[in-house]
PDB file of N, CA, C and O in Angstrom:
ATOM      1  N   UNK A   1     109.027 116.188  -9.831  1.00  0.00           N
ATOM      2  CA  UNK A   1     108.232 117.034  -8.963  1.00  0.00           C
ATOM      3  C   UNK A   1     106.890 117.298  -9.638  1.00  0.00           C
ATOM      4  O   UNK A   1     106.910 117.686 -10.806  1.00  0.00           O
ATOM      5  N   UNK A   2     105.604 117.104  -8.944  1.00  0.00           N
ATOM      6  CA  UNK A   2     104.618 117.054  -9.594  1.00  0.00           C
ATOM      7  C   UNK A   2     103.474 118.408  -9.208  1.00  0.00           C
ATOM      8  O   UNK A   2     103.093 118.399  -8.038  1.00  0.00           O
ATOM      9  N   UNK A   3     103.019 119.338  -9.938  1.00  0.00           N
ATOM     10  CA  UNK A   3     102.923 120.621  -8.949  1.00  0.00           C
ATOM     11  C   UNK A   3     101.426 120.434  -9.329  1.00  0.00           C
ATOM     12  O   UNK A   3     100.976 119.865 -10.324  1.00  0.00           O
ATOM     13  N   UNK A   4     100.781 121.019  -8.352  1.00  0.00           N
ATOM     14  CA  UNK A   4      99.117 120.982  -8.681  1.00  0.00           C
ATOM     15  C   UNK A   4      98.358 122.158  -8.043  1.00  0.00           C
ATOM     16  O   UNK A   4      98.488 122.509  -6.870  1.00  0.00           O
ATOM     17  N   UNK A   5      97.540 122.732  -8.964  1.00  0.00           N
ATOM     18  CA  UNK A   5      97.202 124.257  -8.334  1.00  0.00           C
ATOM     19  C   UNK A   5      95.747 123.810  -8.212  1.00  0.00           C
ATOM     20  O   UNK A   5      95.291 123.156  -9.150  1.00  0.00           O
ATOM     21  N   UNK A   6      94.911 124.104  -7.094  1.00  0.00           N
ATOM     22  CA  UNK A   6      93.797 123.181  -6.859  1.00  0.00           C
ATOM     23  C   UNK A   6      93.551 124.666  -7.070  1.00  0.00           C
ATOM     24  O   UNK A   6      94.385 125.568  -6.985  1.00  0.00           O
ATOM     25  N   UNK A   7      91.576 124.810  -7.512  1.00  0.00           N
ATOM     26  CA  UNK A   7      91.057 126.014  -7.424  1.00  0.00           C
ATOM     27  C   UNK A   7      89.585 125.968  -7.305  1.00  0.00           C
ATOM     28  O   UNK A   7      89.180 124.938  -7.843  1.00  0.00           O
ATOM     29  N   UNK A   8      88.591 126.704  -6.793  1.00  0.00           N
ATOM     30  CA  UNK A   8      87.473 126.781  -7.039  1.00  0.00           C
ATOM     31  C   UNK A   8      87.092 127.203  -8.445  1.00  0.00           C
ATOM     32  O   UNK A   8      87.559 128.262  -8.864  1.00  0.00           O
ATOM     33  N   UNK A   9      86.095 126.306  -9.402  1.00  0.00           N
ATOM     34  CA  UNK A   9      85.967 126.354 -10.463  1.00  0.00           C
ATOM     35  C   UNK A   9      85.013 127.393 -10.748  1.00  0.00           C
ATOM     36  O   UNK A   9      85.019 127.892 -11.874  1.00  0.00           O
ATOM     37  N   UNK A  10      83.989 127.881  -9.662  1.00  0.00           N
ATOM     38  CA  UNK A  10      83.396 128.561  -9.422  1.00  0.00           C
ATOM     39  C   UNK A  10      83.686 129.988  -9.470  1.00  0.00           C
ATOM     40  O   UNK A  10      82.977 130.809 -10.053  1.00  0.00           O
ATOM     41  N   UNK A  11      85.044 130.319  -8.664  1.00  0.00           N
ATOM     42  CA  UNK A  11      85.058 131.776  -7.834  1.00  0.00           C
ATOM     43  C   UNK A  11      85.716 132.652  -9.280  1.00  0.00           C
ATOM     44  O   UNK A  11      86.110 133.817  -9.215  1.00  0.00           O
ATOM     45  N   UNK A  12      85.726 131.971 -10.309  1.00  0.00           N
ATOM     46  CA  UNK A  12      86.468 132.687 -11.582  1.00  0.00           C
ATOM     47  C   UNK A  12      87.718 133.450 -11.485  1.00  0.00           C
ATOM     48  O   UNK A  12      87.896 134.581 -11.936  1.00  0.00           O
ATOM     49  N   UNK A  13      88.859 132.475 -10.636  1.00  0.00           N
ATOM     50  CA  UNK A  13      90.182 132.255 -10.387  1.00  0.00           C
ATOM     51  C   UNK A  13      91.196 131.730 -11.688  1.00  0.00           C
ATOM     52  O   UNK A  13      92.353 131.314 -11.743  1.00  0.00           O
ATOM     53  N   UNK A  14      89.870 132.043 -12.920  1.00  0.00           N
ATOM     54  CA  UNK A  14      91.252 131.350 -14.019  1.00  0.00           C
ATOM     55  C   UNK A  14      92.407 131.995 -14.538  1.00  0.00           C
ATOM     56  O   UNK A  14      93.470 131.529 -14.948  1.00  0.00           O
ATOM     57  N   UNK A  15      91.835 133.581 -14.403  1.00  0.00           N
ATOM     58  CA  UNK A  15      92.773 134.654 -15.055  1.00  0.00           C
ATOM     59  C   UNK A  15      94.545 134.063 -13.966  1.00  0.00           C
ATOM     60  O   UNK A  15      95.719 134.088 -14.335  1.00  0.00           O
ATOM     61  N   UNK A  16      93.931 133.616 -12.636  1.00  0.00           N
ATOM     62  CA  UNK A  16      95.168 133.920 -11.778  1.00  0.00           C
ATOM     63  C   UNK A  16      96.078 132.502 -12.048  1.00  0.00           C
ATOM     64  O   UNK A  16      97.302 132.418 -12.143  1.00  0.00           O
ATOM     65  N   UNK A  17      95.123 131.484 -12.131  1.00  0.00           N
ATOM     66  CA  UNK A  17      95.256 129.608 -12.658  1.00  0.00           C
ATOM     67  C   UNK A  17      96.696 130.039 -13.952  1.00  0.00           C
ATOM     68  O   UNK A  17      97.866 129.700 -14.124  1.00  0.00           O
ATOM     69  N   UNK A  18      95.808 130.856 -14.536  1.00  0.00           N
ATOM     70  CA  UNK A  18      96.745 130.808 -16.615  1.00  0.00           C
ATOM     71  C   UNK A  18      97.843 131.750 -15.753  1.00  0.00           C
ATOM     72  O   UNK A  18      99.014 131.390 -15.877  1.00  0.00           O
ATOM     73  N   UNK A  19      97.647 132.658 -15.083  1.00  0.00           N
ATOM     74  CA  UNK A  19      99.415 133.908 -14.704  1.00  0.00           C
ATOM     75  C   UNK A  19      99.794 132.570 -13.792  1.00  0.00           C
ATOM     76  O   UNK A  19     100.445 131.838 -14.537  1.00  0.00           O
ATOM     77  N   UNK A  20      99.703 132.169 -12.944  1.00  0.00           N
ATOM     78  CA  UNK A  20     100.778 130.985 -12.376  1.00  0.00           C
ATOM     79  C   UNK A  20     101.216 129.925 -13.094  1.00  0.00           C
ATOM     80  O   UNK A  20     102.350 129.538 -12.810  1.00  0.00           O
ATOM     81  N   UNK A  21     100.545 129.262 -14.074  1.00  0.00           N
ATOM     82  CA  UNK A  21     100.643 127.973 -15.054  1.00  0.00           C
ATOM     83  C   UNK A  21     101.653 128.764 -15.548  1.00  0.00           C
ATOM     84  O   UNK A  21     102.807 128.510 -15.203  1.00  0.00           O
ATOM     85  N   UNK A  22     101.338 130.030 -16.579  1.00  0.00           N
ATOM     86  CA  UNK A  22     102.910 130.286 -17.242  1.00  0.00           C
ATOM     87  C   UNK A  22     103.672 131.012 -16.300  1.00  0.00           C
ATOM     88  O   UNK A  22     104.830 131.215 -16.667  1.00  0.00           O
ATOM     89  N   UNK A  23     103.456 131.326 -15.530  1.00  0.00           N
ATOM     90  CA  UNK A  23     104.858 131.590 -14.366  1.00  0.00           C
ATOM     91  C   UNK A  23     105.921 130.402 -14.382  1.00  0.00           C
ATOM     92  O   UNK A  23     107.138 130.576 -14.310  1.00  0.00           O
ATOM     93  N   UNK A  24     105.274 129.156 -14.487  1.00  0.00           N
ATOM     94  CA  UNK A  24     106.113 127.914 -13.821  1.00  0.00           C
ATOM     95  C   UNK A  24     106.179 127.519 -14.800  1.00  0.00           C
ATOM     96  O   UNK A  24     107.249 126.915 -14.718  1.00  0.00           O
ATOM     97  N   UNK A  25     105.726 127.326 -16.072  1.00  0.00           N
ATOM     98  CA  UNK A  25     106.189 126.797 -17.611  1.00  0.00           C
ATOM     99  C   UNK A  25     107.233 127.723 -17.550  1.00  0.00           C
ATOM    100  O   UNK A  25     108.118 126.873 -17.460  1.00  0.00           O
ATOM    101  N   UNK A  26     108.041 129.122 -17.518  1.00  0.00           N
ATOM    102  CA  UNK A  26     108.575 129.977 -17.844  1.00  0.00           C
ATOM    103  C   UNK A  26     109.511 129.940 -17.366  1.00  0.00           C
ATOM    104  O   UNK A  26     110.490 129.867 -18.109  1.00  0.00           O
ATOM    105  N   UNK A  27     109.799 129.977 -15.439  1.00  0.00           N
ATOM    106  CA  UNK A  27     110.764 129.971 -14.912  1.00  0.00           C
ATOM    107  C   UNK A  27     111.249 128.651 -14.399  1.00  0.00           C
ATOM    108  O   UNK A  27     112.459 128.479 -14.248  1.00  0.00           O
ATOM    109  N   UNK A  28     110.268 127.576 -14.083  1.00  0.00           N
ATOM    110  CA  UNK A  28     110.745 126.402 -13.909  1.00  0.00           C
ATOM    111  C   UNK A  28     110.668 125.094 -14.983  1.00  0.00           C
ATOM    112  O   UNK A  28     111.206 123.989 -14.914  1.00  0.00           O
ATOM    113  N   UNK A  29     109.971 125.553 -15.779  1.00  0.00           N
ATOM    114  CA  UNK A  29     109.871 124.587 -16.919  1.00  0.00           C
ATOM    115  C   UNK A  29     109.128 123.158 -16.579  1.00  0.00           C
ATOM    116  O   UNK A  29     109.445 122.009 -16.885  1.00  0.00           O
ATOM    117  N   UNK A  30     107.960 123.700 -15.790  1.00  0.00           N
ATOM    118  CA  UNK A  30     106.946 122.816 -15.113  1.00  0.00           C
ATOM    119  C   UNK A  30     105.566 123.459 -15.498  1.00  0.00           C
ATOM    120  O   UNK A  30     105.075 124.586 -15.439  1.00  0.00           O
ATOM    121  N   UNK A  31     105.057 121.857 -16.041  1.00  0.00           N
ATOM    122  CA  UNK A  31     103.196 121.921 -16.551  1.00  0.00           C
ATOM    123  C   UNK A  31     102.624 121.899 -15.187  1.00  0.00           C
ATOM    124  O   UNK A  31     102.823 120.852 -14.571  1.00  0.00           O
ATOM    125  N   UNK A  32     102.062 122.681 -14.676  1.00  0.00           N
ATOM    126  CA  UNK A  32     101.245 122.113 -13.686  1.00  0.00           C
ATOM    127  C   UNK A  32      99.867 121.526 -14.131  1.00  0.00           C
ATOM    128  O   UNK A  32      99.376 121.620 -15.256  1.00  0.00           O
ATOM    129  N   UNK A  33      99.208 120.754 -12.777  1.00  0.00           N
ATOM    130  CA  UNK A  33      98.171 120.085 -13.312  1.00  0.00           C
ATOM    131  C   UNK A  33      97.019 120.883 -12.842  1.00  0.00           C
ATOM    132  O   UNK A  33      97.706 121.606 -12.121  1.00  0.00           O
ATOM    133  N   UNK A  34      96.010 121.265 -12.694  1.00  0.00           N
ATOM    134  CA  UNK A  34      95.111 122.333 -13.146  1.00  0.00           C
ATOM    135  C   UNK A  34      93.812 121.534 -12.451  1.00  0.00           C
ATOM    136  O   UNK A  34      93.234 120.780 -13.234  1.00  0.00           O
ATOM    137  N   UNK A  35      93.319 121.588 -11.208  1.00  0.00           N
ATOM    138  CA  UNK A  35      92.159 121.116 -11.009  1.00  0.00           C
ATOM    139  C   UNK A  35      91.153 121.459 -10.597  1.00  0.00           C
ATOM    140  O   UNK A  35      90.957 120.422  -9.963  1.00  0.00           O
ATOM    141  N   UNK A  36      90.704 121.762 -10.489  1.00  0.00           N
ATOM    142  CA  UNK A  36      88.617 123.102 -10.558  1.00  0.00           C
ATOM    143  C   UNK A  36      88.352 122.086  -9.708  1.00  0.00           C
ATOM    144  O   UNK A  36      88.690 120.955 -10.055  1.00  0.00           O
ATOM    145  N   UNK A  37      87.639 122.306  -8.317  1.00  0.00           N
ATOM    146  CA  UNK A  37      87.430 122.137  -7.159  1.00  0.00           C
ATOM    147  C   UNK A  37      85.604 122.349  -7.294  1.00  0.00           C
ATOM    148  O   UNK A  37      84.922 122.918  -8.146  1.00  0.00           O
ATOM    149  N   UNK A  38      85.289 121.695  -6.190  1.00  0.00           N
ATOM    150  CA  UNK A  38      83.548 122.706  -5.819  1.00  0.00           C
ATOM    151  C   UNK A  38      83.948 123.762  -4.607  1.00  0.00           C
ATOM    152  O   UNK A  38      83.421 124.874  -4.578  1.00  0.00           O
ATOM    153  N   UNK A  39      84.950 123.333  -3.569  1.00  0.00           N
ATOM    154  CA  UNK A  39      85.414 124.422  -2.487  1.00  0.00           C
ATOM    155  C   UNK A  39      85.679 125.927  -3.001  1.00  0.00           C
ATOM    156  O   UNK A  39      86.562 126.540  -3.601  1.00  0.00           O
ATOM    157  N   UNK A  40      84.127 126.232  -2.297  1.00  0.00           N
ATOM    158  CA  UNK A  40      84.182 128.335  -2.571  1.00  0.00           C
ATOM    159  C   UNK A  40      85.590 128.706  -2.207  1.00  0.00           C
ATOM    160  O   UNK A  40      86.023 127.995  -1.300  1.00  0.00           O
ATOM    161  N   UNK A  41      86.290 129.460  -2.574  1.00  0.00           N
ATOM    162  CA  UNK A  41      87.192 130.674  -2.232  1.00  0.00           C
ATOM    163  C   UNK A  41      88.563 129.603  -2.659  1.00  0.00           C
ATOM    164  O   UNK A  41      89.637 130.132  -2.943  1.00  0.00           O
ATOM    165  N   UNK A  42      88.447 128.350  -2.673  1.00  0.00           N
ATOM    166  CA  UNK A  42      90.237 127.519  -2.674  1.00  0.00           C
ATOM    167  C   UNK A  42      90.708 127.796  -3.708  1.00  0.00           C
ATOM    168  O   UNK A  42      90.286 127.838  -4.864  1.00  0.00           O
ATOM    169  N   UNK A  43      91.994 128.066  -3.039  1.00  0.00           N
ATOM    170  CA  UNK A  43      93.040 127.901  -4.121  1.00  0.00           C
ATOM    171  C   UNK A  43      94.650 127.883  -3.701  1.00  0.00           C
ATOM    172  O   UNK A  43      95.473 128.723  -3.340  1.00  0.00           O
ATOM    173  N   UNK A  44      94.635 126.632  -3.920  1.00  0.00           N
ATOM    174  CA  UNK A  44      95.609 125.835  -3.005  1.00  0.00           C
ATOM    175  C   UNK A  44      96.935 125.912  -4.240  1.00  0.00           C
ATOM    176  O   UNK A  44      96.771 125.992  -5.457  1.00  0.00           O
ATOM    177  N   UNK A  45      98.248 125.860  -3.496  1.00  0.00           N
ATOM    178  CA  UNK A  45      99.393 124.635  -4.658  1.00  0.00           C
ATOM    179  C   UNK A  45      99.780 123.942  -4.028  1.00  0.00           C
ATOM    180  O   UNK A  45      99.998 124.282  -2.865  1.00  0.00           O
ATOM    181  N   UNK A  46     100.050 122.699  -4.429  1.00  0.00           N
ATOM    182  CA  UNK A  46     100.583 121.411  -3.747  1.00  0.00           C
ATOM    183  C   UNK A  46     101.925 120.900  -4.845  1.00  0.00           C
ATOM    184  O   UNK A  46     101.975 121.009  -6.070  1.00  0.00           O
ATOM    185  N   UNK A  47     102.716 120.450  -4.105  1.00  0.00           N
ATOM    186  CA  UNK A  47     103.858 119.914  -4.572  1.00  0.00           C
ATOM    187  C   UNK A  47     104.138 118.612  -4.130  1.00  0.00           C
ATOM    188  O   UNK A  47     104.697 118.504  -3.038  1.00  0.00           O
ATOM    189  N   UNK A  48     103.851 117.580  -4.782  1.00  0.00           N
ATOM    190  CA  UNK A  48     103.959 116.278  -4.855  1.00  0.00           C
ATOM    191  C   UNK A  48     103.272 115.690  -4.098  1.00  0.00           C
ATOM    192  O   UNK A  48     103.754 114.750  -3.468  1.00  0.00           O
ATOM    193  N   UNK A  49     101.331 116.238  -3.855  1.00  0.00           N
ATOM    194  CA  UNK A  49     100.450 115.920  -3.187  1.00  0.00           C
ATOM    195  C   UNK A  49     100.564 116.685  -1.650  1.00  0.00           C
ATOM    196  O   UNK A  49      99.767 116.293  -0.798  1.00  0.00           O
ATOM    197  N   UNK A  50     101.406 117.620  -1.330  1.00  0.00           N
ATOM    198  CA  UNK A  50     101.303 118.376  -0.402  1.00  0.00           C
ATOM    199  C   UNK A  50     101.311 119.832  -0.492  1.00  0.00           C
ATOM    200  O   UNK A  50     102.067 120.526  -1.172  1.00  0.00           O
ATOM    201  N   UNK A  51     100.183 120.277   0.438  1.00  0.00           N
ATOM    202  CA  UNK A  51      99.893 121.990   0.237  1.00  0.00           C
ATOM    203  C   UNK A  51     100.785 122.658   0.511  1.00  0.00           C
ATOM    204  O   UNK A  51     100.940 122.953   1.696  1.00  0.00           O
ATOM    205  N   UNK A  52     101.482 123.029  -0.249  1.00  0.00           N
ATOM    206  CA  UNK A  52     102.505 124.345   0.196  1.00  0.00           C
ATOM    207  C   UNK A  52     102.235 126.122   0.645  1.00  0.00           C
ATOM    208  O   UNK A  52     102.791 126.872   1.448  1.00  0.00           O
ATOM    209  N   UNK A  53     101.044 126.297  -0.380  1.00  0.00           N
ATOM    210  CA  UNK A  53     100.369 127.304  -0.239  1.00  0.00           C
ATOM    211  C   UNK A  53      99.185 127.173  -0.239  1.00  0.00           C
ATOM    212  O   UNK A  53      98.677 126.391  -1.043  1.00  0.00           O
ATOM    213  N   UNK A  54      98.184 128.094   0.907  1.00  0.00           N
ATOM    214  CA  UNK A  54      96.903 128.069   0.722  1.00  0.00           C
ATOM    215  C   UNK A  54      96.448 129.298   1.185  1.00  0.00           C
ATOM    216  O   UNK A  54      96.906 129.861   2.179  1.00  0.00           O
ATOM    217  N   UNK A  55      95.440 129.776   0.390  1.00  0.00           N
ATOM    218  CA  UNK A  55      94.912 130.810   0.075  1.00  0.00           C
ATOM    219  C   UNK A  55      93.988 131.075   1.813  1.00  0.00           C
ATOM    220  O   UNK A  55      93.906 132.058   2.550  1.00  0.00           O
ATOM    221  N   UNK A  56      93.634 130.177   1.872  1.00  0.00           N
ATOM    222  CA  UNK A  56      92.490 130.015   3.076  1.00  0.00           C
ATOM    223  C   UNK A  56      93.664 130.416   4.406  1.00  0.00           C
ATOM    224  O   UNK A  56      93.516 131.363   5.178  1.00  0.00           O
ATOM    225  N   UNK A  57      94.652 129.580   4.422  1.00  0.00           N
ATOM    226  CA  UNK A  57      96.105 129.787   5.462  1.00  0.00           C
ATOM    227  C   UNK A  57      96.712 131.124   5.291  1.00  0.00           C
ATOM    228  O   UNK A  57      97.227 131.804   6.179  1.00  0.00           O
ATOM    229  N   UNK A  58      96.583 131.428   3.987  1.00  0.00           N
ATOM    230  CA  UNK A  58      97.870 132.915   3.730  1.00  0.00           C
ATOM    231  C   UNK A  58      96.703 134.335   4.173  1.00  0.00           C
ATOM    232  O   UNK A  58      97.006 135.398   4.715  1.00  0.00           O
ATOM    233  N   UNK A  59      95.338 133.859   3.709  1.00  0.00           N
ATOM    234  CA  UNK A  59      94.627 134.755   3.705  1.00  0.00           C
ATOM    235  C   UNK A  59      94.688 136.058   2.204  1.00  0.00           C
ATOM    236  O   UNK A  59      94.238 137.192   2.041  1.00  0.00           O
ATOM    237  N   UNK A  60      95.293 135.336   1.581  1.00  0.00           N
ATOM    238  CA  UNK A  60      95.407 136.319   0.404  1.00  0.00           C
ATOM    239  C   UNK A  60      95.851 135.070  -0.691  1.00  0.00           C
ATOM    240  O   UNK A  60      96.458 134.071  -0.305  1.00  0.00           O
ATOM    241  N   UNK A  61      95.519 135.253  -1.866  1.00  0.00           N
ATOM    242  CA  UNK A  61      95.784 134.130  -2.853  1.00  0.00           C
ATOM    243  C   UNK A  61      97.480 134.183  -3.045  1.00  0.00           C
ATOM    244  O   UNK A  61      98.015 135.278  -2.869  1.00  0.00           O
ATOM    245  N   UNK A  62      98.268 133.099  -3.378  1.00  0.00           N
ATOM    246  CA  UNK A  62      99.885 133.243  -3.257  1.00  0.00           C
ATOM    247  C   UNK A  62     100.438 133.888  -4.796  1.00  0.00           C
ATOM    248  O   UNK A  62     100.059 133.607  -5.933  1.00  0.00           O
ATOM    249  N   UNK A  63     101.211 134.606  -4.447  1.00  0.00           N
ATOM    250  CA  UNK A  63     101.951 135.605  -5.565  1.00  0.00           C
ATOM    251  C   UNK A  63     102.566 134.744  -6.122  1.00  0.00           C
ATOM    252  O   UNK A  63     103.058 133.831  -5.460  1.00  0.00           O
ATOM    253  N   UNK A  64     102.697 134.797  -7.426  1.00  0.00           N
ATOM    254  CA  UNK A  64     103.240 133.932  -8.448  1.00  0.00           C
ATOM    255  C   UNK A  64     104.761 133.643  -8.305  1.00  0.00           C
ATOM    256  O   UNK A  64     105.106 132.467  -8.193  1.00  0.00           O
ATOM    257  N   UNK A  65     105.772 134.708  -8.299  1.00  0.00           N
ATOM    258  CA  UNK A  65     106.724 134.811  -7.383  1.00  0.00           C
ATOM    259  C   UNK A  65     107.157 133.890  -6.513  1.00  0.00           C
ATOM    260  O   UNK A  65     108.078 133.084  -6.640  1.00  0.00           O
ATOM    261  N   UNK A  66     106.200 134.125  -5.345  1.00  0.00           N
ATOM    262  CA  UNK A  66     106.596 133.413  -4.286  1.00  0.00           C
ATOM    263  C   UNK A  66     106.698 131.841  -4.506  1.00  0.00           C
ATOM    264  O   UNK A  66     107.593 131.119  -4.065  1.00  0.00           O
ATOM    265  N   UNK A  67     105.592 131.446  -5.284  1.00  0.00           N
ATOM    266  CA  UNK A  67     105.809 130.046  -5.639  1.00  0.00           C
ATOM    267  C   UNK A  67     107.023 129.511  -6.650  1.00  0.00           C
ATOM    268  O   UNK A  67     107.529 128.404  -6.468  1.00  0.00           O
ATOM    269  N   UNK A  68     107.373 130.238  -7.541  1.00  0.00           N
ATOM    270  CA  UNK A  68     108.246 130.142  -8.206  1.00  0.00           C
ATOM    271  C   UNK A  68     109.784 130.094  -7.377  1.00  0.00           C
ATOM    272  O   UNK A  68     110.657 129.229  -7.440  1.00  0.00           O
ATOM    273  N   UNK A  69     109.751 131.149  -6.724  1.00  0.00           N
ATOM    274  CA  UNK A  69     110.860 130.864  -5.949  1.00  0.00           C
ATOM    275  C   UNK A  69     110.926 129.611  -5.189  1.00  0.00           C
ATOM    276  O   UNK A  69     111.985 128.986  -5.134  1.00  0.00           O
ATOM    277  N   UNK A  70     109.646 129.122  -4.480  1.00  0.00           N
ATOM    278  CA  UNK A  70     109.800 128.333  -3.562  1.00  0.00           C
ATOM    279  C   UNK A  70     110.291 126.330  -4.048  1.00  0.00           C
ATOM    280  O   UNK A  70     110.839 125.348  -3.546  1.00  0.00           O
ATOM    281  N   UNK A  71     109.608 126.770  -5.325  1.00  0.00           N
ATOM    282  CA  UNK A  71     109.932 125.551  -6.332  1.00  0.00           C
ATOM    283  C   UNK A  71     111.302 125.557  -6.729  1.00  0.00           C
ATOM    284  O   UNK A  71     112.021 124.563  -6.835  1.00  0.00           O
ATOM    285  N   UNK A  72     111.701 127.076  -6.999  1.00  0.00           N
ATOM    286  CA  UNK A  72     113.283 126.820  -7.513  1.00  0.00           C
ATOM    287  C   UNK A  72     114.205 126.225  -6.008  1.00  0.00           C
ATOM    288  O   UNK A  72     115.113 125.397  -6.086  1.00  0.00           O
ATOM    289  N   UNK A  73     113.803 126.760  -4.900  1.00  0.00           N
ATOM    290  CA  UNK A  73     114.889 126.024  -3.587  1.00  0.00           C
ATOM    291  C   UNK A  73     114.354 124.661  -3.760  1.00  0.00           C
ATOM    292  O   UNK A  73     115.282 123.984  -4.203  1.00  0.00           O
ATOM    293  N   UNK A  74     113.302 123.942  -3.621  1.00  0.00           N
ATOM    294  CA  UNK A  74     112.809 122.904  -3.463  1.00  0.00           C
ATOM    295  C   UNK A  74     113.861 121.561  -4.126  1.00  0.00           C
ATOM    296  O   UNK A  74     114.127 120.432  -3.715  1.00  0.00           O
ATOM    297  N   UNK A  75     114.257 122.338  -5.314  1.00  0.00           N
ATOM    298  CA  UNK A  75     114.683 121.470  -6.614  1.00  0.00           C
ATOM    299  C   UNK A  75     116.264 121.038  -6.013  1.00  0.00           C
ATOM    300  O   UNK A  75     117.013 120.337  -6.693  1.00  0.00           O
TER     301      UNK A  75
END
């Protein structure tokens, strides 16, 4: 499973990038891959090249939590 947290490199989203990266090193024992965007406000996760969560769709950036859980059913 290949997880990828897309983000605007811009909007200074890293504090939230590093609390989800070790969310999922921690509870799922997954590196995600980390990619700085030019798109203002994104901040997407995708799981094996598909968006699962999006910030722009949820209207609020996704709780660390929620992704974690959603990776642990996935598996």
């Amino acid at each position: 499973m290949k997880v990828s947290i897309i983000y605007c490199a811009k909007c200074n989203f890293d504090p939230r990038v590093n609390n989800l990266t070790r969310a999922l090193q921690e509870n799922c024992g997954i590196e995600p891959e980390r990619v700085g965007v030019d798109r203002r406000g994104t901040f997407d996760v995708a799981i094996d090249d598909q968006v699962v969560f999006s910030r722009e769709r949820l209207g609020r950036l996704p709780r660390d939590r929620e992704v974690v859980a959603y990776i642990k059913l996935m598996r």
